[in-house]
C-alpha positions in Angstrom: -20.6 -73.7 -18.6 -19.8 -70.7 -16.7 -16.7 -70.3 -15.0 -16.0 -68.4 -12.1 -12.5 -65.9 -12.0 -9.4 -67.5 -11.0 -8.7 -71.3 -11.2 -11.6 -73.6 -12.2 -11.4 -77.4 -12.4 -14.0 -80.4 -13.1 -15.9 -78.5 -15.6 -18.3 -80.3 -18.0 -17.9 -79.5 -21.6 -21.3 -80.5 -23.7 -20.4 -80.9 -26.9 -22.9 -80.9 -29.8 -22.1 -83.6 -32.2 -21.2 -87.2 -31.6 -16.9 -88.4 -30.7 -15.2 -91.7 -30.6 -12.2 -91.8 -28.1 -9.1 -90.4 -28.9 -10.7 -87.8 -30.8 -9.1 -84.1 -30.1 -11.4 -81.1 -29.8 -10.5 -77.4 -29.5 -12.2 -75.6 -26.9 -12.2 -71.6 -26.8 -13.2 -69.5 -23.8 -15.0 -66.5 -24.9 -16.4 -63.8 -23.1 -20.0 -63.0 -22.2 -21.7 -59.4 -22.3 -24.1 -60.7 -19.5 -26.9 -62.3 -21.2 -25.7 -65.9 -20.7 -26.4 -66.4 -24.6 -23.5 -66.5 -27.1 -24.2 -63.8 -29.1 -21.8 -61.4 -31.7 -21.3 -58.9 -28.7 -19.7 -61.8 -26.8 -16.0 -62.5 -28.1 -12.8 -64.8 -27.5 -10.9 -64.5 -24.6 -7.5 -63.5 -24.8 -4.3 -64.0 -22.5 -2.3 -61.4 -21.3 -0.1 -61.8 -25.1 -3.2 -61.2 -26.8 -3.9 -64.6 -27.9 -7.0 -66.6 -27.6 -7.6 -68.6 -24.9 -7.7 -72.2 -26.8 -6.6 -75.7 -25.4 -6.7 -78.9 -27.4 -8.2 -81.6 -25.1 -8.5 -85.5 -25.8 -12.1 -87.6 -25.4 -11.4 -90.2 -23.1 -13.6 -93.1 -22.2 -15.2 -92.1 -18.9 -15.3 -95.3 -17.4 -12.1 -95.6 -17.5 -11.8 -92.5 -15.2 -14.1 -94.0 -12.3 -12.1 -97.5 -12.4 -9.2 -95.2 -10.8 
């Protein structure tokens, strides 16, 4: 996905192999040179310390999220 500047919620994250629930995954934004491919000209983003833009996130089971 693409995300827009500034603060961007409900994004889908496809990932490419299967999970179970409760697995963790890394996810890392990286940067795009304007081709909308993921190529070696495109790199990791980084914060304003210099570090890469990485979050640990959880798989949940979804239908747990629509019974709320």
């Amino acid at each position: 996905s693409y995300l827009q500047q500034g603060v961007n919620t409900s994004m889908i994250i496809v990932l490419d192999q299967p999970t179970i629930v409760g697995q963790s995954v890394l996810v890392t934004l990286y940067t795009d040179n304007g081709d909308y491919q993921l190529t070696d000209d495109d790199g990791p983003m980084v914060d304003s310390f210099c570090k890469t833009i990485t979050k640990q996130l959880v798989i949940v089971n979804e239908d747990l999220l629509n019974k709320r």
